[in-house]
C-alpha positions in Angstrom: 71.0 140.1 70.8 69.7 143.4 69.5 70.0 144.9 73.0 73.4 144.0 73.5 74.9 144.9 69.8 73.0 148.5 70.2 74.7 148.7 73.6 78.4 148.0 72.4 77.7 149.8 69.1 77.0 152.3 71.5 80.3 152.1 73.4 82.5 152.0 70.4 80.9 155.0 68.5 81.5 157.1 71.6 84.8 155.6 71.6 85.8 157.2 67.8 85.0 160.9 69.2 82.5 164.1 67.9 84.4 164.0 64.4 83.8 161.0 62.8 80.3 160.7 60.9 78.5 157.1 61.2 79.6 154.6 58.8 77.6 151.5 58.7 80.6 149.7 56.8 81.9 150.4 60.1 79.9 148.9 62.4 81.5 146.2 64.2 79.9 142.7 64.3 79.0 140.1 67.4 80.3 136.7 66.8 80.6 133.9 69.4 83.9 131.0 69.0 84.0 127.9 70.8 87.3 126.5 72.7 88.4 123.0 73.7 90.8 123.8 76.6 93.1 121.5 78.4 92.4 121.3 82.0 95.9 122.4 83.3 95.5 125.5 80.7 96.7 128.5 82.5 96.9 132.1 80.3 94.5 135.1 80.1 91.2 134.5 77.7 92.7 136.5 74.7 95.5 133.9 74.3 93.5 131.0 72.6 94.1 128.0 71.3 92.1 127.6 67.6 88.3 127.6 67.6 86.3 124.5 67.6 83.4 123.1 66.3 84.6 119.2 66.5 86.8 117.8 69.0 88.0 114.3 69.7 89.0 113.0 73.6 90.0 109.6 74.8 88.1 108.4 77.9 89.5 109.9 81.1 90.3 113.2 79.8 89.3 116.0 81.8 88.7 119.3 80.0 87.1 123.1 79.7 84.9 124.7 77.5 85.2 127.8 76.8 82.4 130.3 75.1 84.3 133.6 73.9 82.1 136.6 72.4 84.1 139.0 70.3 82.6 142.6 69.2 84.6 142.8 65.6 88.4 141.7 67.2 87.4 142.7 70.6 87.5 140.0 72.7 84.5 141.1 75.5 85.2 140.5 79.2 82.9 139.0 81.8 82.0 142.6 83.1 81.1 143.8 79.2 78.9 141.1 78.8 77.2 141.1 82.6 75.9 144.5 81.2 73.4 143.6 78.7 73.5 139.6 79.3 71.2 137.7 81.9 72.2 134.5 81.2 75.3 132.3 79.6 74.9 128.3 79.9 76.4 125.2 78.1 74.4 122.2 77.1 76.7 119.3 77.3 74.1 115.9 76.2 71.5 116.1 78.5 73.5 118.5 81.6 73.1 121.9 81.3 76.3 123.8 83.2 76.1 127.9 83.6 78.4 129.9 82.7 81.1 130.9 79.3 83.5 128.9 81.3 82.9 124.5 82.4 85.1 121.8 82.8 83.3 118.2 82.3 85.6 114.7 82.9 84.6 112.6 79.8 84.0 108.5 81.7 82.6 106.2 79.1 82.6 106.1 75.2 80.0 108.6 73.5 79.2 111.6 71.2 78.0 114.8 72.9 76.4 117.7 71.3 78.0 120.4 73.2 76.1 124.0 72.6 77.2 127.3 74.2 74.2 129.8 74.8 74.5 133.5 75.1 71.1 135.4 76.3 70.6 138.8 76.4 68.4 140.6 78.7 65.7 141.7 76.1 65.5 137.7 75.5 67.5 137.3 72.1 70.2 134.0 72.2 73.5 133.6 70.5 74.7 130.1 70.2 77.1 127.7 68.5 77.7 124.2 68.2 80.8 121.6 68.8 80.6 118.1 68.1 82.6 116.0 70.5 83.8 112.2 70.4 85.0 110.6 73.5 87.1 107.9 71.9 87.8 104.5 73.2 91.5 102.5 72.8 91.3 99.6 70.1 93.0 96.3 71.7 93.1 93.1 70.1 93.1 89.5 72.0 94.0 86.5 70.0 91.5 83.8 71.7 92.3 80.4 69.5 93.9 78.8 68.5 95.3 78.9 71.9 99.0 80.4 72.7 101.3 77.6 72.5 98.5 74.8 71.8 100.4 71.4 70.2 97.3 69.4 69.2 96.0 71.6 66.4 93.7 69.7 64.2 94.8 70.0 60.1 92.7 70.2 57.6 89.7 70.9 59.6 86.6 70.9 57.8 85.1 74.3 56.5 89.4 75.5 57.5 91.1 76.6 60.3 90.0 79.2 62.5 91.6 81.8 63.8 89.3 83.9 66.5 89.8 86.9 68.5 88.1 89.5 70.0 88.0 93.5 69.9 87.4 96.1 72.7 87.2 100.1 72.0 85.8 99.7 68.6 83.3 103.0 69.2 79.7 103.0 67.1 80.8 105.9 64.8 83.6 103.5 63.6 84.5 100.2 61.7 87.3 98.4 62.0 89.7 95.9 59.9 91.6 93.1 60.9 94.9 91.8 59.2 95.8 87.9 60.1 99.7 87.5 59.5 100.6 84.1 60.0 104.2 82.2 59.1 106.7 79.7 60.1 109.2 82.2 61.1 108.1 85.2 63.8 110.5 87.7 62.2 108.7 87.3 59.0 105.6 88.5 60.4 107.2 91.6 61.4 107.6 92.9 56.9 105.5 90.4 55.3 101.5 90.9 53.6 98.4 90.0 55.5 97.6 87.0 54.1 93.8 87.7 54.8 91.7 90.4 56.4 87.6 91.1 57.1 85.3 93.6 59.5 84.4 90.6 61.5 87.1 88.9 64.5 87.0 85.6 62.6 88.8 84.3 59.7 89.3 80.2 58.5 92.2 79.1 56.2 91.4 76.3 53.5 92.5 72.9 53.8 96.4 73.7 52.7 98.3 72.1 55.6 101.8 71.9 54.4 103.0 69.0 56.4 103.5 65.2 56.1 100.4 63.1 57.7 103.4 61.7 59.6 104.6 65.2 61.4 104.0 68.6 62.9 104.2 71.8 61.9 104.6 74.9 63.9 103.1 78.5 63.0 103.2 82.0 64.5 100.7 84.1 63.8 98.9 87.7 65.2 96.2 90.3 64.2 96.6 94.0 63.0 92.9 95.9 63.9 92.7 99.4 62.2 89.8 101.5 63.0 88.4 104.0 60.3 85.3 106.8 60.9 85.2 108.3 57.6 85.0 111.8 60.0 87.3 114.6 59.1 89.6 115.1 62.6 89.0 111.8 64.0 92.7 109.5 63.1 92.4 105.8 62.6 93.1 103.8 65.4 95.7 100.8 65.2 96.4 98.0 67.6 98.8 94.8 66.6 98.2 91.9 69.3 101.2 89.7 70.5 102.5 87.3 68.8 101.5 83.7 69.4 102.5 80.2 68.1 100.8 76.6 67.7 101.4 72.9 66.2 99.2 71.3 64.5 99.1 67.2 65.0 99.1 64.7 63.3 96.2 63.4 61.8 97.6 59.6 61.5 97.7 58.8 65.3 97.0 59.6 68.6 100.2 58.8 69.9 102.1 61.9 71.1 105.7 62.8 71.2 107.7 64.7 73.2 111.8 66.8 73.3 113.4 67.5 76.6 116.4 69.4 77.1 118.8 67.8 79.6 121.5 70.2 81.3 124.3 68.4 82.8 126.4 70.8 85.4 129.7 68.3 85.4 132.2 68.1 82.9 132.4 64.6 81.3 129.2 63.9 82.3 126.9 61.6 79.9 128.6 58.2 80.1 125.9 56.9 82.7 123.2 59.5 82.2 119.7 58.3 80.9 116.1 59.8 80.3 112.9 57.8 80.9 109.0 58.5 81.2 106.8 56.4 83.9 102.9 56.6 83.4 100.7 57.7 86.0 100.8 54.0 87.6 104.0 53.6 88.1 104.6 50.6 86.6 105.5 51.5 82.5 108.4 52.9 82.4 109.6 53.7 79.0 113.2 54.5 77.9 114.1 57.7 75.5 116.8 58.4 73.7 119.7 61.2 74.6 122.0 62.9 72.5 124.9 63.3 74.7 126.0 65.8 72.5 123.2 68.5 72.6 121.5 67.3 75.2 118.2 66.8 74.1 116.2 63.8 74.6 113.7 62.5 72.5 110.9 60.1 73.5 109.2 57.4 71.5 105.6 57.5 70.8 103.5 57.6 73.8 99.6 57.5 74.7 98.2 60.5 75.4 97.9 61.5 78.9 100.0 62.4 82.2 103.4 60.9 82.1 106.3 61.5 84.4 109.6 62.1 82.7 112.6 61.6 84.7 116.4 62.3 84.3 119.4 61.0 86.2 122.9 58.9 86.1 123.4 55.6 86.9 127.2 56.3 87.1 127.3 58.9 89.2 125.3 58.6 92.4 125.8 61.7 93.2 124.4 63.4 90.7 120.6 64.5 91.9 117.6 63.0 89.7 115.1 65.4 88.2 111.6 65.0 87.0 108.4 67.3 85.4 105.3 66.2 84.6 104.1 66.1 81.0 100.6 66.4 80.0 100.4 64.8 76.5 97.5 65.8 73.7 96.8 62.9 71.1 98.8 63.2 67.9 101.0 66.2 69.7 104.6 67.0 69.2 105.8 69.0 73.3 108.7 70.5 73.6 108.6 72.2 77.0 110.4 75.2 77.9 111.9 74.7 81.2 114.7 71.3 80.8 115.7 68.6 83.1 118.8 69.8 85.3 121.0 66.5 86.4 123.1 68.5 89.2 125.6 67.5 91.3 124.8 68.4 95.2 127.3 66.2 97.3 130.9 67.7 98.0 134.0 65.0 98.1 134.7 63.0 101.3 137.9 63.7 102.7 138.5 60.4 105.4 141.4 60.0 107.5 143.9 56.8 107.0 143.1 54.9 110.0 140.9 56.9 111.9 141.6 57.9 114.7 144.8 58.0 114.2 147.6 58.4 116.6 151.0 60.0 115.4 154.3 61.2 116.8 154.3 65.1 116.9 157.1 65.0 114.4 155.2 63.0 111.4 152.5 63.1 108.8 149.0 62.1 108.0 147.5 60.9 104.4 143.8 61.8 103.8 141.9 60.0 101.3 139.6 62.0 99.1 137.2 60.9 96.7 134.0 62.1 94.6 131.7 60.3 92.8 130.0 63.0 90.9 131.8 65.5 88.6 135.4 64.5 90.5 137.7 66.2 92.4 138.8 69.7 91.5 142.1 69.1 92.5 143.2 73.0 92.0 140.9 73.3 95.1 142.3 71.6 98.4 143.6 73.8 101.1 144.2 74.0 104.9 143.9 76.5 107.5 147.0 74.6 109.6 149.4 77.1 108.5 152.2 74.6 110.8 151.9 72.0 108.0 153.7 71.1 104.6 150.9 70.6 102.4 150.8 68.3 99.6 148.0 66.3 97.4 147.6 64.6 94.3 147.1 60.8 93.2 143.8 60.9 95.8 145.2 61.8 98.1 145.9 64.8 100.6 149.1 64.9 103.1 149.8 66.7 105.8 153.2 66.7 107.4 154.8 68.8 110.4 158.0 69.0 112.6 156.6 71.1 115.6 153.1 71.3 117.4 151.8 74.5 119.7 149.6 74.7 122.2 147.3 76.8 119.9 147.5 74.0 117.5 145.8 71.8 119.9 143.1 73.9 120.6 141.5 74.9 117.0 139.3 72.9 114.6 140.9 72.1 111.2 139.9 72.5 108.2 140.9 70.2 104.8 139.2 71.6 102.1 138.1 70.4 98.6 135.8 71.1 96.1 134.4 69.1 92.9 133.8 70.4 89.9 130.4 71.3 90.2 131.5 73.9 93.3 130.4 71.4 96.3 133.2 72.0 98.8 133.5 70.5 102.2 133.9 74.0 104.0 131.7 72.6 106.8 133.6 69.4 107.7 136.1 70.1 110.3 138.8 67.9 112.4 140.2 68.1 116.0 143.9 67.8 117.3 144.6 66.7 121.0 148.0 65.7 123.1 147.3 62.2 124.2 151.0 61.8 125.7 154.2 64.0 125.9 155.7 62.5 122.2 151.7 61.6 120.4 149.1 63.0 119.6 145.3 62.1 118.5 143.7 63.4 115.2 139.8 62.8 114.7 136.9 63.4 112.4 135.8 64.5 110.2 132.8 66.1 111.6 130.7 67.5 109.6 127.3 70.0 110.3 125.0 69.3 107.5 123.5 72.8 108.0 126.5 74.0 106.7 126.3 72.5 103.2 125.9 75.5 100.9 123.2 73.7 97.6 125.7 73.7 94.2 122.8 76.4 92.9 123.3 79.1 95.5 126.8 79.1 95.0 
């Protein structure tokens, strides 16, 4: 770079004027500064950000390098340098890209030697270094046991294993994982690893805590923390989800199994019963329900497919329900999703006598009756606004003095809900003049397109 220092040494002495004598402790001094700048950087070349001669990026980042050359504190322009400079060029890896100024989109994982070259027209080169690491994302993935597996073998030989596998780990670092594993999930949250390594698989010793007779259930999850040992470069840490398992029991093959039952009447559980029917159809095994909670609790069954079916025997009106259970030898299940028992025919309102002929100045009785969750009877209603309404006992009456001609021309409507919302909205009956002093009441007629389902109500 002589020719270009002479030239600018030049340019500032004739700068200081005829007065002042050459001073070599004067002499200003070429120096070259790297520069890591964002893409969406906007701002003139003398407002920097800090040199560099490391940088870290995470794959996907897009950014610009920047070579500035400085005479002392001058920062020199493009035209300055175009004077006494043939060529400027950046060696990213193996691509070289010409010019001070290059932007390079960073795809994939790696370490690139990026070196900024300044040459000068009589063949002298300035240059400068930055290291760059094009960082990966840890992430952790718990492979086994399994989320949510029931037939977890205790006391395995050689312990249990816990697996799981790690991505972004890049070759410049190492990494250390933290198994947490408990009872409770909150306690994972504040509590010690209770082991760690460099590898993605750890086994716990033969200390199984439960009886030979039960199950035991256990949360557990992985903390990865990366380390480089590189000044600049931060430790990466990732913390998987949180997963559970049960172990089995190591006395029998048989398998068990809890099911929540949710019963939408009131007073339901008199005539309600849970049972399980093997893939033939012909076992069919009773289980026991708490009335109370709700939960029903099998006997021991073989392993395998079984059927588990809900219902009442004292209310046929009430809708069965079924799921299919998948049973692991020696396994405890207790599925998420219940058995709902629900309720899904309205009450029948019937006419005494059907068809029924009465004097216009008289009354009808209407029997109602529900043999689900029973008769709301804060529910019945009529749109024959002629009538005197009453109902109780069973019962609905409907009594008048006069009849129009409108009257005799519009469907009616007696309406009653249970107490699981089923209402008869889409039963109607019909009125007609059969003589000067009767008149003929029919139905009901009901549209079973109508019928709203209890659950979209």
């Amino acid at each position: 770079m002589k020719l270009l220092l002479a030239f600018l040494i030049t340019l500032f002495l004739l700068g200081c004027g005829n007065n002042n004598l050459y001073n070599d402790q004067d002499t200003p001094h070429l120096s070259m500064t790297l520069h890591l700048v964002p893409e969406a950087f906007f701002g003139p070349d003398g407002w920097m950000l800090a040199p560099r001669d490391m940088a870290v990026l995470s794959v996907g980042d897009q950014v610009e390098f920047w070579g500035i050359i400085r005479l002392g504190d001058s920062l020199l322009t493009e035209d300055q340098l175009s004077i006494s400079t043939s060529l400027s060029y950046w060696v990213l890896g193996s691509d070289t890209l010409y010019g001070s100024k290059t932007r390079r989109t960073f795809s994939k994982p790696e370490t690139v030697v990026a070196i900024f070259n300044q040459v000068e027209l009589g063949g002298d080169t300035l240059r400068d270094t930055m290291m760059v690491y094009v960082n990966s994302n840890l992430k952790v993935d718990l492979q086994a046991p399994q989320d949510k597996q029931l037939d977890v073998m205790p006391n395995t030989h050689g312990g249990l294993p816990f697996v799981w596998s790690l991505q972004g780990v890049d070759s410049w670092e190492s990494v250390t994982s933290y198994l947490f594993l408990g009872a409770d999930p909150l306690t994972l949250l504040d509590q010690e690893p209770i082991a760690s390594t460099s590898g993605t698989e750890l086994r716990l010793g033969a200390t199984d805590p439960c009886p030979q007779d039960s199950y035991c259930q256990f949360y557990w999850r992985i903390i990865a923390v990366t380390s480089s040992g590189i000044s600049g470069i931060l430790d990466q840490t990732d913390t998987s989800e949180i997963r559970y398992f049960r172990t089995r029991r190591p006395d029998t093959d048989s398998a068990e199994a809890k099911v929540q039952v949710w019963q939408v009447a009131t007073g339901l559980g008199l005539g309600a019963y849970v049972k399980s029917v093997d893939q033939s159809g012909i076992h069919s095994i009773p289980w026991s329900l708490d009335t109370l909670t709700g939960t029903a609790s099998s006997p021991l069954l073989s392993p395998g497919l079984w059927t588990v079916i809900a219902g009442d025997s004292l209310h046929p009106e009430f809708r069965p329900d079924s799921m299919l259970l998948d049973l692991s030898p020696g396994s405890l299940n207790l599925p998420e999703v219940g058995l709902d028992i629900v309720d899904v025919i309205p009450p029948q309102v019937i006419l005494q006598g059907s068809p029924s002929r009465s004097p216009f100045n008289d009354s009808l009785t209407f029997t109602v009756s529900d043999f689900g969750s029973g008769v709301d009877w804060n529910s019945p209603f009529t749109n024959w606004s002629a009538s005197q309404f009453s109902f109780g006992d069973g019962k609905v009456t409907l009594k008048w003095t006069t009849l129009s001609s409108a009257d005799l021309l519009m469907d009616w409507h007696i309406t009653v809900s249970d107490h699981s919302g089923n209402s008869n909205l889409h039963c109607t009956f019909k009125l007609s003049a059969v003589s000067a002093s009767e008149v003929l009441f029919k139905g009901p007629y009901c549209d079973p397109d109508l019928i709203v389902p209890v659950e979209a109500q």
